[in-house]
N, C-alpha and C positions, 0 to 999 in steps of 0.2 A: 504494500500500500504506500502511497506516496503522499509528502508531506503534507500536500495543500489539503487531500481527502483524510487526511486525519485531522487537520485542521477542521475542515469543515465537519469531517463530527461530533469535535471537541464543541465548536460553538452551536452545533444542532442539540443536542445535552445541555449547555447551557442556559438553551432560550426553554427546554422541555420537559426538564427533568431535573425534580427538586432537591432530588437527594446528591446529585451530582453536582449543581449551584452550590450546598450547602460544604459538601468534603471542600470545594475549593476555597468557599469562602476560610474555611474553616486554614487551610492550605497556606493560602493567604497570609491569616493570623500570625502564624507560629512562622509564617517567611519572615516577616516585617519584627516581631519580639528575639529571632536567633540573630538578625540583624543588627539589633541595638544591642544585644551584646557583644557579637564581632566589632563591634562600633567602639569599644573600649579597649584600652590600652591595656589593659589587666583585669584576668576575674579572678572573684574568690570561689574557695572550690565549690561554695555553693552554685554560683552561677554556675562554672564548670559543669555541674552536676544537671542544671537547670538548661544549659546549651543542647547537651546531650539525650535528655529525653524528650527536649523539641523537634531536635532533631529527627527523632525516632517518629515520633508521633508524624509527620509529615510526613514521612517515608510511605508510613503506613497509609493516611491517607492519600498518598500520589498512589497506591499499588490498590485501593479502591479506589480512583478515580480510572487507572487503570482496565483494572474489569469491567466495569461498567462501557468503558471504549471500546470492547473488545463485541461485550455483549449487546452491542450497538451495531459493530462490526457486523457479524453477526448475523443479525438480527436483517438488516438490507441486506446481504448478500442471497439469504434465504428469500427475503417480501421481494 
């Protein structure tokens, strides 16, 4: 599949499908909070601590955001 048509399903999801708006928004979140801390010249290990399971958490929602692109995929290839 090539870029532009995953693109274009990424934003057919978006306009469509609530729970796929919400992983991203959510996505979003935890980009913009891992940000302000990379933003610092130094963290304490809590941050560190706090860096790291935003991190995670993101991952996890990009790998549902994922499935759902697939099951989108899918889903036209079949209709």
């Amino acid at each position: 599949m090539d870029r532009t048509t995953l693109e274009e399903i990424k934003a057919h999801l978006m306009q469509t499908n609530e729970q796929y708006r919400e992983l991203s928004r959510q996505h979003h979140q935890y980009d913009e909070l891992v940000e302000a801390l990379e933003s610092k010249a130094v963290l304490t290990a809590e941050e560190e601590v706090e860096e790291h399971r935003l991190k995670k958490l993101k991952l996890h929602l990009k790998d549902q955001m994922e499935q759902l692109v697939k099951e989108q995929t899918l889903q036209q290839a079949i209709g």
